[in-house]
C-alpha positions in Angstrom: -15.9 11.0 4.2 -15.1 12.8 1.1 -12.0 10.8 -1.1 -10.1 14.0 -1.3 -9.4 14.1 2.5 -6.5 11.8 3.7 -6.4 9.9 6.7 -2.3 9.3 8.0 -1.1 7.2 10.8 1.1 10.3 11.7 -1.9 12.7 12.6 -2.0 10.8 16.3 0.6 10.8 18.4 -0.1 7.3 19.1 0.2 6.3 15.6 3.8 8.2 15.0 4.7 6.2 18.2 3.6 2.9 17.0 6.3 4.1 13.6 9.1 5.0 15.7 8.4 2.1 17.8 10.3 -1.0 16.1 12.8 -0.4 13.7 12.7 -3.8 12.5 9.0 -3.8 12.2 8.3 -3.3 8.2 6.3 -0.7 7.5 3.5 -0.8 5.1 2.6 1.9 2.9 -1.2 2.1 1.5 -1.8 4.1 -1.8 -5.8 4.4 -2.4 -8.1 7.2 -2.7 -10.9 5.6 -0.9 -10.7 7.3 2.8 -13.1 4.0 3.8 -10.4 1.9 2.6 -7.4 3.3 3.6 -9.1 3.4 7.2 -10.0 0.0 6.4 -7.2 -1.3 5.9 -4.6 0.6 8.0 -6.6 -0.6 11.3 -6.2 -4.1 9.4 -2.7 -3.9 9.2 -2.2 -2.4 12.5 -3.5 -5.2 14.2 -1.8 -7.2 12.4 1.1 -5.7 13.9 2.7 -3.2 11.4 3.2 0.1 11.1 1.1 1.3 8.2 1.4 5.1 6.5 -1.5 5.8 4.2 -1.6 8.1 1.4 -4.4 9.3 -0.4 -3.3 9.4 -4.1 0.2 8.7 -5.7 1.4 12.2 -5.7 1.4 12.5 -1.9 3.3 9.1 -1.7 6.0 10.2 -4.0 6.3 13.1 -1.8 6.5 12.0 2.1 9.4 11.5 3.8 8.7 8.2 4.7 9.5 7.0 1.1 12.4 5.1 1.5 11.0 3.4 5.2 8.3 1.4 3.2 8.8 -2.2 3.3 5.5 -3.4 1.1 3.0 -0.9 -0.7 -0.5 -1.7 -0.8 -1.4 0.1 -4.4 -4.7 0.6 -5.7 -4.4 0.5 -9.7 -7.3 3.2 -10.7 -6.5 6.5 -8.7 -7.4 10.2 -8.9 -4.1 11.6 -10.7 -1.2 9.1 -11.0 -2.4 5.8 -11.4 -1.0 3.0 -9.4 1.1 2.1 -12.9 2.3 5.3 -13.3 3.5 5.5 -9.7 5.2 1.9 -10.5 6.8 3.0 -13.5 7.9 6.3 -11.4 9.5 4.0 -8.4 11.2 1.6 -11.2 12.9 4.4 -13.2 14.4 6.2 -10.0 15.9 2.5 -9.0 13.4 2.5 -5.9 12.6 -1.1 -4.9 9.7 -1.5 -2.8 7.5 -5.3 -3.3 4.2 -4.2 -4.4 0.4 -5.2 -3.7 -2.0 -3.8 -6.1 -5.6 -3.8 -5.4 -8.3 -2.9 -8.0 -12.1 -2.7 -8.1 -11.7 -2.9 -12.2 -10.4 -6.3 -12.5 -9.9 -7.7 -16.5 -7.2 -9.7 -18.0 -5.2 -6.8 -19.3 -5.0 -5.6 -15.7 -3.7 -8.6 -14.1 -1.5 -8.8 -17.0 -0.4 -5.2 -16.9 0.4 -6.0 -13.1 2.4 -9.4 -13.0 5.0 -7.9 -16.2 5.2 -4.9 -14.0 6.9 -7.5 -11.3 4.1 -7.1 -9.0 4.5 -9.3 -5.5 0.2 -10.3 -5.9 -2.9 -8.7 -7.1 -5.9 -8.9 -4.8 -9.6 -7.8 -6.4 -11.7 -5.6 -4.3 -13.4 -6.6 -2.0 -10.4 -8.6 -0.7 -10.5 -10.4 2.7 -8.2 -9.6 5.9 -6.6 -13.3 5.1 -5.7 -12.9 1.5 -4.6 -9.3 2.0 -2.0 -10.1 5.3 -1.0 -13.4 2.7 0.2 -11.2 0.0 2.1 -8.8 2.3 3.6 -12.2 4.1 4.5 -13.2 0.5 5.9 -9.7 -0.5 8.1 -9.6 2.6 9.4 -12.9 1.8 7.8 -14.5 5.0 6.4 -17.9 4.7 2.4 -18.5 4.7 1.1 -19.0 8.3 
């Protein structure tokens, strides 16, 4: 599946269901531009037990109307467009607190650096496993380690 296409919970009528659902359930937003991923890990997530939205790049984040429902965002750092720093430094300057996950595939020092002065909740390198992932969104959320 090409990267530019985006895959959203909301295009079933299952998945807006499973939104509107629980209020109390957090909602976890995933920023990548990898369709495999975001499918990846919104079926993760899901079965997990939260409601995930998925966006396919930065842009389309800053502009659903779901913005301020986020509990956690899953961020990947290196994306088409805004990167996952910019769109950081974009939630920061409009006073929009949402605990944040970033993922990369480019892992160096300067990243993970770049990353924890930023006030990022964890950092998870690609590939990441279903355990460390659902970890750092339990940590995120403030819930204790299972």
């Amino acid at each position: 599946m090409p990267a530019e296409q985006t895959l959203s919970l909301g295009e079933s009528p299952q998945a807006e269901d499973r939104l509107n659902d629980t209020a109390m359930t957090p909602v976890i937003g995933i920023v990548d531009d990898d369709a495999s991923i975001l499918r990846a890990v919104r079926r993760l997530l899901g079965a997990a037990g939260f409601n995930v939205r998925t966006f396919g790049s930065a842009e389309e984040f800053l502009a659903s109307e779901h913005l301020e429902r986020i509990s956690c965002l899953v961020l990947d750092i290196h994306l088409n467009g805004l990167s996952g720093f910019e769109l950081q430094d974009r939630l920061i300057e409009a006073h929009i607190t949402i605990p944040i996950v970033f993922i990369t595939a480019h892992d160096d020092l300067s990243t993970r650096e770049r990353a924890q002065r930023g006030g990022a909740s964890e950092y998870l390198r690609k590939p990441f496993d279903e355990h460390s992932l659902i970890g750092a969104i339990g940590k995120a959320l403030g819930r204790a380690p299972s």
